[in-house]
C-alpha positions in Angstrom: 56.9 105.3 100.1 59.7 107.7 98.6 59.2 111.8 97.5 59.2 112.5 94.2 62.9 112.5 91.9 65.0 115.3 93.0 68.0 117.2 92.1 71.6 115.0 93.2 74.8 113.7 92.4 74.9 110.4 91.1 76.9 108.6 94.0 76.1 105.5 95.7 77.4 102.0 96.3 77.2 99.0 94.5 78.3 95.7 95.7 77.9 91.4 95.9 79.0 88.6 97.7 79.7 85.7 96.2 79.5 81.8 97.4 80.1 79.6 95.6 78.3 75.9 95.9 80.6 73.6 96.9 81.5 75.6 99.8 80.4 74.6 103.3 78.4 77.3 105.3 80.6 79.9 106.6 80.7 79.8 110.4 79.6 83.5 112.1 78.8 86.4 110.5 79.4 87.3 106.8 79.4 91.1 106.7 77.6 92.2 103.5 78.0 95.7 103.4 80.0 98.4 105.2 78.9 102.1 104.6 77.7 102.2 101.7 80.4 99.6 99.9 80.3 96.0 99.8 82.5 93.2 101.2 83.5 90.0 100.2 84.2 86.8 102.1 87.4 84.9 100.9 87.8 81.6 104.1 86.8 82.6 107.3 87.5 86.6 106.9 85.2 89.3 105.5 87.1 92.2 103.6 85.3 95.4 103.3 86.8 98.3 101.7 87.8 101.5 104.2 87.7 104.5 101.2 87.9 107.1 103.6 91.3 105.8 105.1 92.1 103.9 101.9 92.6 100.5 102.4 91.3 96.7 103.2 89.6 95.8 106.6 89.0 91.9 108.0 86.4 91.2 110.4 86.0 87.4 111.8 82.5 85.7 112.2 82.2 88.1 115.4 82.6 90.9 113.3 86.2 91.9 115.0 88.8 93.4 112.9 91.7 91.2 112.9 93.8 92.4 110.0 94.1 95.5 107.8 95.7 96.3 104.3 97.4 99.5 102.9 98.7 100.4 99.8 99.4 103.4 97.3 97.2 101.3 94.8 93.9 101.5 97.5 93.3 105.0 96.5 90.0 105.0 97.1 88.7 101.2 97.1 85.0 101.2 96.9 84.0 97.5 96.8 85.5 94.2 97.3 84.4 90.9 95.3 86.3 87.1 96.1 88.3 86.1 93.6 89.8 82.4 93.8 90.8 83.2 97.1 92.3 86.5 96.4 90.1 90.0 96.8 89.0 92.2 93.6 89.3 95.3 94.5 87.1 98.5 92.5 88.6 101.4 92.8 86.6 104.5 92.5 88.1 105.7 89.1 87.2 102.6 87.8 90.4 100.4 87.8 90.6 96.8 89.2 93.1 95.4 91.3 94.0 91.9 92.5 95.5 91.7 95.8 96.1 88.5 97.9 95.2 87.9 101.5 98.8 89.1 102.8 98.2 92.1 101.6 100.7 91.7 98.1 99.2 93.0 94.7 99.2 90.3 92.5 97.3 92.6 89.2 95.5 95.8 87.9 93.9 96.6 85.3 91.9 99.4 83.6 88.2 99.9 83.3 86.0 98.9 80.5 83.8 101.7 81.0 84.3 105.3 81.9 84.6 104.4 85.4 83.5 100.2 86.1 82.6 98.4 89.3 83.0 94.4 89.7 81.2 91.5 91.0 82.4 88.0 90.9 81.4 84.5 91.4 81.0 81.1 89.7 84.4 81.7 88.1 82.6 84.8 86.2 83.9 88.7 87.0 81.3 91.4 85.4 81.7 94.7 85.1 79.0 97.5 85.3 78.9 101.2 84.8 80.2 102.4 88.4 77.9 104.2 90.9 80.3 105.8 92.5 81.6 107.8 89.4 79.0 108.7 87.0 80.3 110.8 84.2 78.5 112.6 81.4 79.9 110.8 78.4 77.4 110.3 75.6 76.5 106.7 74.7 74.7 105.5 71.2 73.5 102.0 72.7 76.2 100.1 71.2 78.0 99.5 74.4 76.3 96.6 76.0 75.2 96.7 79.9 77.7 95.0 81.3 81.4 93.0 80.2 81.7 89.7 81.6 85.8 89.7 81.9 88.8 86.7 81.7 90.9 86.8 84.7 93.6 89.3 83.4 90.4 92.3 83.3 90.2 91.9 79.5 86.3 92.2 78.4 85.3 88.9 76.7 81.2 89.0 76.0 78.8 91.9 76.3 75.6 91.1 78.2 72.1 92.7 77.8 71.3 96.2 75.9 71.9 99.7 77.7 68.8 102.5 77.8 69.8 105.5 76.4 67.9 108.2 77.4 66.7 111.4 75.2 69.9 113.0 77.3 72.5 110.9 75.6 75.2 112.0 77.9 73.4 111.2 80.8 73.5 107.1 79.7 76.3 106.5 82.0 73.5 107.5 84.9 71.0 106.1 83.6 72.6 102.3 83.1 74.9 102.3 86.3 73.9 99.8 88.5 74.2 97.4 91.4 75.7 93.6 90.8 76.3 90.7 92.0 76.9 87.0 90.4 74.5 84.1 92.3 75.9 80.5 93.3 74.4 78.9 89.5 76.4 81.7 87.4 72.9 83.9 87.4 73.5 87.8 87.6 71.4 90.3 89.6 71.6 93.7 88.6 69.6 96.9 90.4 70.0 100.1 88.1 71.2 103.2 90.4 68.2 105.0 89.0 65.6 103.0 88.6 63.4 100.5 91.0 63.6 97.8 89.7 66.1 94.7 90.0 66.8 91.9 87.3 67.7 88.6 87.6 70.1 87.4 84.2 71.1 84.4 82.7 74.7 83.6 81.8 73.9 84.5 78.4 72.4 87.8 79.4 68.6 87.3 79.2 66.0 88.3 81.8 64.8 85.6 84.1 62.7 87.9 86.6 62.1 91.5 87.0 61.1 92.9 90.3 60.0 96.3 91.9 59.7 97.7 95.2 56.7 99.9 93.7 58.6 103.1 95.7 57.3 106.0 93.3 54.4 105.8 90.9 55.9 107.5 87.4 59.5 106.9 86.9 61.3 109.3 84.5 64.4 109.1 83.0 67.3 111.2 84.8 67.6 114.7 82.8 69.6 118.0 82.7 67.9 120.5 85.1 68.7 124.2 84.1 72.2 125.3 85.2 72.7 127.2 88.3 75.9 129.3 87.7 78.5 126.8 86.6 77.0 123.6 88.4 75.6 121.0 86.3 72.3 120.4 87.8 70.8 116.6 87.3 67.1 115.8 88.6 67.4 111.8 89.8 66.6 109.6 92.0 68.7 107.3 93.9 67.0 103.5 94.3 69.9 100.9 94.9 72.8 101.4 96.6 74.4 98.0 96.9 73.5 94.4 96.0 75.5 91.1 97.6 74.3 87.1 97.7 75.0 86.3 101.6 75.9 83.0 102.9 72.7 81.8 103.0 72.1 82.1 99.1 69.2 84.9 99.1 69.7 88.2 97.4 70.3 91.3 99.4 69.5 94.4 98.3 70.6 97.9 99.9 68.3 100.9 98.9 66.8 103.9 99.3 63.7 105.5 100.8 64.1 108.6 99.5 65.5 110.5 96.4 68.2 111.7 97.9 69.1 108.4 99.3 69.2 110.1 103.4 67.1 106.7 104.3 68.1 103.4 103.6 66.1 100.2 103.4 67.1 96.4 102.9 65.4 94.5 100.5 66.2 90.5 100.2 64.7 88.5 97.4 63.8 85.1 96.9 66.4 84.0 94.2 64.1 81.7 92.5 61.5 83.9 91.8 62.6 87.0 92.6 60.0 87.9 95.5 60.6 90.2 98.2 60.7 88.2 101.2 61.4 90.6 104.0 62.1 94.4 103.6 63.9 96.1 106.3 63.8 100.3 107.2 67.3 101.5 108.4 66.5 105.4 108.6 70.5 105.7 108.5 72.4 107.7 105.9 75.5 104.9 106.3 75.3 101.0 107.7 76.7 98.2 107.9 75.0 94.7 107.6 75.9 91.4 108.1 74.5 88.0 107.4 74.8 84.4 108.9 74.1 81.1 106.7 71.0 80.6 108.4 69.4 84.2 107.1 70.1 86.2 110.7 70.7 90.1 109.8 72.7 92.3 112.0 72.5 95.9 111.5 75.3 98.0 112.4 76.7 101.3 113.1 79.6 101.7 110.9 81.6 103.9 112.9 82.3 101.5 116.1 83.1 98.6 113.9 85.8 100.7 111.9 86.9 102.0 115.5 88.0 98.8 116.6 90.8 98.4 114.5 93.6 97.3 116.2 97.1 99.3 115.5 99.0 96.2 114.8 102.2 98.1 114.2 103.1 100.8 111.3 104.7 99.9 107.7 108.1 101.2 106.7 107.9 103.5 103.7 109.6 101.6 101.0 111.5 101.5 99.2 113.7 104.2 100.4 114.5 107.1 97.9 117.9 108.4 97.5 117.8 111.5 94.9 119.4 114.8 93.9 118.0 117.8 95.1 118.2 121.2 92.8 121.6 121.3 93.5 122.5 117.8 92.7 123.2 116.7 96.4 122.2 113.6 97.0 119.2 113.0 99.7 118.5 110.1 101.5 115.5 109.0 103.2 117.4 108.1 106.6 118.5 112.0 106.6 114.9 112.6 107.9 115.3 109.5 110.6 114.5 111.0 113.9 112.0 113.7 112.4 108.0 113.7 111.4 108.4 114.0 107.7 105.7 114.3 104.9 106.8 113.0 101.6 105.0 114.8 99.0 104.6 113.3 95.5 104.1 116.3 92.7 104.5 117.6 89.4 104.6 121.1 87.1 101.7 119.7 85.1 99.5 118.5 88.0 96.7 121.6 88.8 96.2 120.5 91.9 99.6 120.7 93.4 99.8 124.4 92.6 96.9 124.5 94.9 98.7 122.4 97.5 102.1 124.3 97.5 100.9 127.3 99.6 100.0 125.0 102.3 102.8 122.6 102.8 104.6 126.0 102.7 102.3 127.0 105.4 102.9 123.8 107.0 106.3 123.6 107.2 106.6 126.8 108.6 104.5 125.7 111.6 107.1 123.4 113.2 111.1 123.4 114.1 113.1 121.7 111.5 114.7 119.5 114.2 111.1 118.3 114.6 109.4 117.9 111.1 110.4 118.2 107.3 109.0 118.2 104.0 110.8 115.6 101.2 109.1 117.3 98.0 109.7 115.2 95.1 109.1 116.3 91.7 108.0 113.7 89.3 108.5 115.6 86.3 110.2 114.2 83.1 111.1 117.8 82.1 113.5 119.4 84.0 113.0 122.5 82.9 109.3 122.7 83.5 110.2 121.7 87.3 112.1 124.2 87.5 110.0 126.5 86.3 107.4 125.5 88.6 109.7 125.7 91.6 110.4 129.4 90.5 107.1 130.3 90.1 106.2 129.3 94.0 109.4 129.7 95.9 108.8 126.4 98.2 110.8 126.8 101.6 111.2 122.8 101.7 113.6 120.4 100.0 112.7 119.7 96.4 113.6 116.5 95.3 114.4 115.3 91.4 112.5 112.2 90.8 112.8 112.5 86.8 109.4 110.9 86.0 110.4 107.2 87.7 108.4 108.0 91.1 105.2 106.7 89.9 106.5 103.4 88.6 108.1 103.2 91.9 105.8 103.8 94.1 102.3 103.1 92.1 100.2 105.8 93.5 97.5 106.5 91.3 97.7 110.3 91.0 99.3 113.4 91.9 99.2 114.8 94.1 100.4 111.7 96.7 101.6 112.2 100.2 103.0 109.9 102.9 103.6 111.4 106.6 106.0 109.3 108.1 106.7 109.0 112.3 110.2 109.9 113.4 111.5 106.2 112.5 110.2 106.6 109.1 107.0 104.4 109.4 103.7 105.1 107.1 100.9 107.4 109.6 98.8 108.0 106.8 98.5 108.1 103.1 97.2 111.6 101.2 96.0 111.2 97.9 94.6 114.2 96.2 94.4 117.5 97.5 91.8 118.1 99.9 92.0 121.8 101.0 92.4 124.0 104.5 90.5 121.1 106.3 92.4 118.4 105.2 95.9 120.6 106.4 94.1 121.7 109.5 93.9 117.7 110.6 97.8 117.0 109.1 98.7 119.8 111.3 97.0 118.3 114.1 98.3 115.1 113.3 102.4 116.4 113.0 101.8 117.7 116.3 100.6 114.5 117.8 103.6 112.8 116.6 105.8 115.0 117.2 105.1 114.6 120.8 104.6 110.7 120.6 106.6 107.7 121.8 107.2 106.5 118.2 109.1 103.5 120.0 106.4 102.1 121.9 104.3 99.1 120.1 101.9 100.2 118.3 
């Protein structure tokens, strides 16, 4: 049994795995979930989405990594669905994007909701209202609960009917959900928020309805009084994650608990909807994986993620050659034999103002024979740049990229960062701006590198 609803966030995971029938069994282990995201099988790999290092990670039917994809697109990838052999990617804010097997982008596009997470299978994709970003934006019930989409992202038909709750802005909440698309076309959806799960039609209509029977009364999420300037919002987290595995049952990840500390596996009789085995993991974050014959492993995260082979670095491309202030021309290969942190910004962007102090700070911790800073503005004004550059005085190289760096390079916001090794290979990507702790490990991380053989094989 669960506590009562209690005061949260709205984040969780939402997921699927889709197989479809003329497929033999996969071979091994299908992982199903990794964290709190779920993966998706596409031949003999499983691709589960890495947020916190953002990219793409394989595992085999052992559940070995064997292969691993980066790129400025994988912001923040949060679930991974097969798409005629290629991976759907979600992307936390929402977006979609395509990538093939090798690791080339092949499409994006934007979300039909707010913020939108993906299943596929059967040759459908459907979007929900995303999990992992719940904003407050009123609804009226017009929106339907989910978009079934063509294979470009474009929403085509609107399935089943949204709840709107007396706290209209809090409908995004209140109709997020997990999904996933079944071998006959059927859609399973778990709301976020609510225990129950629902079984659909192709054209949208219920087939079953089941609960876990976790909490007696069930109200709708609402505004709890502010405290200061936070928005308080009483919930209560039910289903994290939802995914067919190989061996066509419906698997359900869940909650014990309001808060969602405690999770639970739930699979489901497709047919009829009936809980056939429930599961109590006690663990905050897992990972699960499946076999065709029903056999569940249960995971620790962690050690599968620190497995991953270092299969050699990717150059950063391509390589810039812009003006400075002074209109001298900078290359990348003037940083060659230096740790170097290429920092994406602009005048506009609030959150590099924040940043500035401490790549200033940064840069001021190591010999310039040893690291540099490539700071390149993205702005379209120049006057605004260099006004900004006035403003904080940065010690480091500032670059013009006159509003073409984003086209370029397809990050997805500013500020973006790439720290490079001295033979001008990728160490890590930055995206956003994550404070003192976030410079306190790039510090640590320069200073590793600095001191590496950068030649040997990685």
């Amino acid at each position: 049994m669960r506590g009562p609803p209690g005061a949260g966030t709205a984040a969780a995971a939402i997921g699927l795995f889709a197989l479809t029938a003329c497929h033999p069994a996969p071979s091994g282990f299908t992982l199903l979930f990794l964290g709190r995201s779920p993966a998706a099988r596409v031949g003999s790999l499983s691709w589960a989405p890495d947020p916190d290092h953002s990219r793409l990670v394989a595992f085999d039917g052992t559940l070995d990594v064997v292969r691993t994809i980066a790129d400025p697109r994988l912001a923040t990838p949060m679930a991974v669905a097969a798409l005629h052999g290629r991976l759907l990617v979600t992307e936390r804010t929402g977006e979609g994007v395509v990538f093939d097997t090798a690791g080339k982008p092949v499409r994006e596009w934007p979300s039909p909701f707010p913020a939108s997470l993906y299943a596929t299978g059967d040759d459908r994709i459907v979007a929900a209202r995303s999990t992992y970003l719940v904003q407050f934006v009123g609804e009226d019930g017009s929106e339907p609960l989910l978009w079934l989409l063509d294979t470009l992202g474009r929403p085509g038909h609107g399935l089943g009917v949204i709840h709107v709750p007396e706290g209209a802005y809090l409908a995004q909440l209140a109709n997020a959900g997990a999904v996933a698309v079944g071998q006959d076309g059927s859609i399973y959806f778990a709301p976020l928020v609510r225990d129950e799960i629902l079984k659909l039609d192709p054209t949208g209509a219920t087939v079953w309805r089941t609960q876990r029977g976790l909490f007696r009364e069930e109200p709708d999420p609402h505004f709890l009084p502010p405290k200061g300037r936070e928005i308080r919002v009483a919930d209560a987290l039910v289903n994290i994650a939802a995914s067919v595995g190989p061996d066509g049952r419906l698997y359900v990840l869940g909650a014990e608990d309001s808060a969602a500390t405690r999770l639970r596996l739930d699979v489901l009789d497709p047919a009829s909807g009936r809980i056939v085995t429930t599961r109590a993991l006690g663990t905050r974050a897992t990972a699960i994986a499946v076999d065709h014959r029903g056999t569940i492993r249960v995971l620790d995260p962690d050690p599968l993620l620190a497995q991953t082979p270092t299969l050699g670095r990717d150059l950063f491309v391509p390589a810039f050659a812009l003006p400075d202030l002074a209109g001298k021309p900078v290359r990348l290969e003037d940083y060659r034999g230096k740790v170097t942190l290429v920092n994406f910004w602009a005048s506009w962007c609030g959150p590099c103002r924040e940043e500035f102090p401490h790549m200033a700070d940064l840069y001021r911790s190591f010999g310039r024979d040893r690291f540099d800073i490539a700071a390149i503005s993205d702005d379209v004004d120049p006057g605004k740049m260099r006004a900004f550059v006035a403003e904080f005085r940065p010690p480091f190289p500032i670059l013009v990229g006159g509003g073409r760096m984003k086209a370029i390079y397809h990050y997805r916001g500013l500020p973006y960062s790439v720290l490079l090794d001295k033979q001008g290979r990728i160490v890590e990507r930055i995206f956003g701006f994550g404070g003192d702790g976030e410079f306190q490990h790039l510090r640590q991380t320069i200073a590793k590198e600095i001191h590496a053989d950068t030649a040997a094989v990685r």
